[in-house]
KOLDRENZA-648301 format. One record per residue (C-alpha): z, y, x. Coordinates in Angstrom, 3 decimals, always signed. Example, Ala and Ser with C-alpha at 12.3 -4.5 7.8 and 13.67 -1.06 7.14 Angstrom:
2
+----------+----------+----------+
!       up !    north !     east !
+----------+----------+----------+
!   +7.800 !   -4.500 !  +12.300 !
!   +7.140 !   -1.060 !  +13.670 !
+----------+----------+----------+
// end
This chain:
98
+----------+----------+----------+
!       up !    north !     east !
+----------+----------+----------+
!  +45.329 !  +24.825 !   +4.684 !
!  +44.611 !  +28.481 !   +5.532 !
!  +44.956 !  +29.986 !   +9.087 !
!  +48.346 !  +31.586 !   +8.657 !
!  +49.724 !  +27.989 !   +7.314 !
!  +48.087 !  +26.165 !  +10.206 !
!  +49.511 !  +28.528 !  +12.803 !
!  +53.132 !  +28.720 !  +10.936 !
!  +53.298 !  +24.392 !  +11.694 !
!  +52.432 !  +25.570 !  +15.283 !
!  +54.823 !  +27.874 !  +15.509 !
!  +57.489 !  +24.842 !  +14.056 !
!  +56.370 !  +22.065 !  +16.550 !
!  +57.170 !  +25.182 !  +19.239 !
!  +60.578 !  +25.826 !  +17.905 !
!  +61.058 !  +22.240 !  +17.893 !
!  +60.064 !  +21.911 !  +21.431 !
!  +62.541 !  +24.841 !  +22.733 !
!  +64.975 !  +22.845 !  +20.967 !
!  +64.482 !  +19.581 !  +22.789 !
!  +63.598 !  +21.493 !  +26.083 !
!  +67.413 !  +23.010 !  +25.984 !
!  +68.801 !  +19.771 !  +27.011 !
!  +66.285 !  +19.543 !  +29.910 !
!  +67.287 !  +22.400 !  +31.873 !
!  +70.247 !  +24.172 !  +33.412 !
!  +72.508 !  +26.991 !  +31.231 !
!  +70.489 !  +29.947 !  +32.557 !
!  +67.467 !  +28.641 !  +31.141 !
!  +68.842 !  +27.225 !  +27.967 !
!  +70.071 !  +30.848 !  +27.125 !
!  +66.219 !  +32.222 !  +27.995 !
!  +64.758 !  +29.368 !  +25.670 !
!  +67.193 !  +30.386 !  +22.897 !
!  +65.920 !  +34.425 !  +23.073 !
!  +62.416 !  +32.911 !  +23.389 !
!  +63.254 !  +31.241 !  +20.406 !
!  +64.540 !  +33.949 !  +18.775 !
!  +60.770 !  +35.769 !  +19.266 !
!  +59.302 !  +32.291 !  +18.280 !
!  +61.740 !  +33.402 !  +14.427 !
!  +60.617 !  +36.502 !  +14.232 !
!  +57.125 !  +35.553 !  +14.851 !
!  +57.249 !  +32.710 !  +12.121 !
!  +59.075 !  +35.814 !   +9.747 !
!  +56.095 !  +37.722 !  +10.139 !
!  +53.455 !  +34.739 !   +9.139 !
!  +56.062 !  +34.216 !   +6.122 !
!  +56.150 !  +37.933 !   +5.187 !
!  +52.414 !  +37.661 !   +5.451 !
!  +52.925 !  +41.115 !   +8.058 !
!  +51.418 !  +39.318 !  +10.973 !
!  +48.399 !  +41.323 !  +12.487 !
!  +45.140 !  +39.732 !  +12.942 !
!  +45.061 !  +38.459 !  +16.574 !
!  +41.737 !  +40.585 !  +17.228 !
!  +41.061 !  +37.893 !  +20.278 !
!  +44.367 !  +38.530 !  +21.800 !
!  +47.754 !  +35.834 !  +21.702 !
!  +51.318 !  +35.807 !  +20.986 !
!  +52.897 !  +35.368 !  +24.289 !
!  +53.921 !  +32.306 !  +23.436 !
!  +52.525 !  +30.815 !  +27.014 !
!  +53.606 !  +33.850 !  +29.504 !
!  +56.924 !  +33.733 !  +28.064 !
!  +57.164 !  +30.472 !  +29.698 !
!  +54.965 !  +30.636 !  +32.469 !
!  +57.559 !  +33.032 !  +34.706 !
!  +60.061 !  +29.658 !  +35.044 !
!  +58.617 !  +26.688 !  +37.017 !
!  +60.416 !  +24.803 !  +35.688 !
!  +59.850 !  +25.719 !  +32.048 !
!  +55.938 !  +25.923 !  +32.522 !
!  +56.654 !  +22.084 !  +33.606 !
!  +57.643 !  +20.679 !  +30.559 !
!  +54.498 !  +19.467 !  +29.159 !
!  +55.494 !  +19.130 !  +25.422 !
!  +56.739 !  +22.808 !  +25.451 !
!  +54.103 !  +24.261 !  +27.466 !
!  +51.527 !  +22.155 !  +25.411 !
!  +53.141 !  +23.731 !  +22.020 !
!  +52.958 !  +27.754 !  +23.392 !
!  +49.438 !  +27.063 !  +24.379 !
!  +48.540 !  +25.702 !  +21.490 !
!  +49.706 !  +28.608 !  +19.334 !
!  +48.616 !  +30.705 !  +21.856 !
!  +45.087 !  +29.573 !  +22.131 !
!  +44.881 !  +29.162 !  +17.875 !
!  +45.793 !  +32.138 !  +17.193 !
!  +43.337 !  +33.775 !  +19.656 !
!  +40.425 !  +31.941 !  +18.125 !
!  +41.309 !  +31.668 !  +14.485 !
!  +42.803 !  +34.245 !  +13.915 !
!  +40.838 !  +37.565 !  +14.503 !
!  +41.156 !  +38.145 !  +11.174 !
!  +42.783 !  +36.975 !   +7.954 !
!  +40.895 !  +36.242 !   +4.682 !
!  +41.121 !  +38.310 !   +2.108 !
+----------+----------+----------+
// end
């Protein structure tokens, strides 16, 4: 599996864990986790379109978008899933093979 492929099943389990975290939380912060979602699609559109930059050391946001709720940065699965893709896509992917 290449970078972009291993960071696009990051970016599912992520999706997947906004989706579970919904029922967790009250209706103000289901509607934020379904626009964070929403950048979580457009991301995984990029990595399909093959238009996503190299991460030149720097994330996605995956991690701060959740880190202004304390509540949201307290679910462990979905805060585990954002830093995940945060943190691979800072180290792997500086730059894409050609």
């Amino acid at each position: 599996m290449n970078n972009k492929e291993i960071l696009r099943k990051k970016m599912d389990r992520l999706v997947a864990e906004v989706g579970a975290a919904k029922g967790l939380v009250d209706t103000a912060e289901a509607d934020y986790l379904e626009k964070y979602k929403n950048g979580m699609e457009t991301v995984i559109r990029l990595i399909d379109s093959d238009s996503i930059p190299a991460s030149e050391g720097g994330v996605i946001g995956a991690t701060s978008g959740l880190s202004e709720s304390s509540k949201l940065a307290s679910l462990i699965n979905l805060y585990d899933a954002a830093a995940d893709v945060d943190l691979y896509y800072s180290q792997n992917c500086k730059t894409w093979a050609v």
